[in-house]
C-alpha positions as CSV (number, residue, x, y, z in Angstrom):
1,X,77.4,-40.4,35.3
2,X,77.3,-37.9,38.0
3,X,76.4,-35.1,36.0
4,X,73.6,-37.5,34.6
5,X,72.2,-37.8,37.7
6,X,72.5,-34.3,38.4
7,X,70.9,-33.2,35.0
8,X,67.5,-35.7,36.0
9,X,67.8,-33.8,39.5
10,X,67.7,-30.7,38.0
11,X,64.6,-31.8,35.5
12,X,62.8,-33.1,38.5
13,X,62.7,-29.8,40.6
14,X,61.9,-27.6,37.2
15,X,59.1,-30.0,36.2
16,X,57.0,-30.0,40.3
17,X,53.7,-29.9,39.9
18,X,51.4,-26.8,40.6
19,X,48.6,-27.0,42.7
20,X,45.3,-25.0,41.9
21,X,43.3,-23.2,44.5
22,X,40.8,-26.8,45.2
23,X,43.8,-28.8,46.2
24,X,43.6,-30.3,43.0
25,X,47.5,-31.8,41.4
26,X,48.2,-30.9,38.0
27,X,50.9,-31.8,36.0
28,X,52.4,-32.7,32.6
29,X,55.1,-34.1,33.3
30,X,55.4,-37.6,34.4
31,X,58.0,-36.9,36.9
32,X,57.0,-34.6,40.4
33,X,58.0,-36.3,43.5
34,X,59.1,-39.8,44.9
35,X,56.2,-40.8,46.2
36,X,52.8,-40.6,45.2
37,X,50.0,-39.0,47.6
38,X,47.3,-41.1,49.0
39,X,43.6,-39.3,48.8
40,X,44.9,-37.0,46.1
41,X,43.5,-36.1,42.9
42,X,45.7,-35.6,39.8
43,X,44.3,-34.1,36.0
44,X,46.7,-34.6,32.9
45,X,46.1,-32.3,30.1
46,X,46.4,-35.3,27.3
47,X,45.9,-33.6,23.6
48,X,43.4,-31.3,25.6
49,X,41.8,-33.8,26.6
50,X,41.5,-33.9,30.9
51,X,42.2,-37.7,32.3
52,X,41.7,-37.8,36.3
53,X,43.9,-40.2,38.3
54,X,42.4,-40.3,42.1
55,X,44.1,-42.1,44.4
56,X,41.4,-43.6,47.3
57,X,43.1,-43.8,51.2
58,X,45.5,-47.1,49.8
59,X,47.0,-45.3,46.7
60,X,45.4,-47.4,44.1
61,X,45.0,-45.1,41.2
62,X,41.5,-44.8,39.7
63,X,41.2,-43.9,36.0
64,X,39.0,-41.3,34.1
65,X,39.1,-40.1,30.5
66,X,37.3,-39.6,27.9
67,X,39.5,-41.3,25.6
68,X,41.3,-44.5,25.1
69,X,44.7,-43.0,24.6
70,X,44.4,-40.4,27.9
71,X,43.7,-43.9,29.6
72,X,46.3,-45.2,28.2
73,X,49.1,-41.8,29.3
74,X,47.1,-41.7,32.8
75,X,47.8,-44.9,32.9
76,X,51.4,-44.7,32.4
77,X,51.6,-41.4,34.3
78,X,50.4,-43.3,37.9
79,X,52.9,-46.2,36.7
80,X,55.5,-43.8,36.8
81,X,54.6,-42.4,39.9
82,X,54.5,-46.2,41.6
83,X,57.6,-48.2,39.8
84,X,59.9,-45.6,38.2
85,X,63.0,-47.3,39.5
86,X,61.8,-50.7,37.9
87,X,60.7,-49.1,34.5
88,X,63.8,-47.7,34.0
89,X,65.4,-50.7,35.4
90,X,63.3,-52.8,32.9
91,X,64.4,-50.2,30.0
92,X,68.2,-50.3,30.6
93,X,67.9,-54.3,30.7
94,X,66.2,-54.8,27.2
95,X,68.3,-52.4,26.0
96,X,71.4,-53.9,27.4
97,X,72.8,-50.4,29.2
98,X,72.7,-51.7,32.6
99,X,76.5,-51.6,33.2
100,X,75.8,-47.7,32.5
101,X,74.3,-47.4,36.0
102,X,75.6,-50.4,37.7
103,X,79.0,-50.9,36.5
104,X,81.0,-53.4,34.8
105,X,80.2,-56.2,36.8
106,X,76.5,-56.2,34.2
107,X,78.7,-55.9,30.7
108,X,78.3,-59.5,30.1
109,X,74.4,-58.9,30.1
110,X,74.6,-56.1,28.3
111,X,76.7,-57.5,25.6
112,X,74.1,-60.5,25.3
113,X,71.4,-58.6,25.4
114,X,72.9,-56.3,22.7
115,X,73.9,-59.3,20.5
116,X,70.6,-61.3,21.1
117,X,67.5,-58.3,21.7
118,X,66.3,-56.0,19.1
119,X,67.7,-52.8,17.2
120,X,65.9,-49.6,17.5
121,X,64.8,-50.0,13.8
122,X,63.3,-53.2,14.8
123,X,61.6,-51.9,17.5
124,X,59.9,-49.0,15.4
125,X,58.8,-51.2,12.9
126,X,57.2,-53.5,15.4
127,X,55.3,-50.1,16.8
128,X,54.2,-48.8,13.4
129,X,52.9,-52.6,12.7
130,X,50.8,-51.8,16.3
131,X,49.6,-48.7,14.7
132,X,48.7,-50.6,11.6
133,X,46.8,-53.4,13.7
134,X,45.1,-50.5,15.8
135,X,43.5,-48.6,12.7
136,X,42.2,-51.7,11.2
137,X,40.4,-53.1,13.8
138,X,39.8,-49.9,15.2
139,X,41.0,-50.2,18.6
């Protein structure tokens, strides 16, 4: 586990954003720091398409791009940014690999969520039936 955490550590200083000569963040990678700026402006290069993320004086994240799906990875970007710890959280607990990071005492859960929740393949094939829905009603 401690060469997990050490691996992620290692990711996290390789992967720091640049910043370009207007102050401007860019990045990515959805992973840069622990806690987002406040007044800062970030651009995400998604499929060469430029989404904006600017964060006013609270840190609420405000969305631009041109596209539905750079919403969408902007959107998950500033996510990220906010509630890491609880999307991985969430991830390990539908996946039932909680005891992984939090020890035995969560193999019970883990087991039940193993023997109850859903395989990868049945995850994929729910996704490609979200793909299938998307191009029909194009969404």
């Amino acid at each position: 586990m401690r060469s997990t955490i050490a691996a992620i550590g290692l990711f996290c200083a390789v992967s720091a954003t640049r910043c370009t000569d207007t102050g401007t963040r860019t990045s990515s990678l959805p992973i840069d720091r622990a806690v987002p700026e406040v007044a800062s402006k970030t651009q995400l290069d998604v499929d060469g398409e430029t989404a904006s993320i600017l964060r006013d004086s609270f840190g609420i994240p405000h969305i631009f791009a041109p596209s539905n799906r750079a919403v969408y990875v902007a959107y998950g970007f500033a996510d990220a940014e906010d509630r890491l710890w609880q999307l991985e959280m969430s991830r390990r607990a539908g996946r039932g690999t909680l005891a992984e990071l939090l020890g035995s005492s969560y193999v019970a859960a883990d087991q039940y969520t193993r023997l109850v929740g859903y395989t990868d393949a049945e995850l994929d094939e729910q996704f490609r039936g979200c793909s299938r829905f998307r191009s029909r009603w194009r969404l």
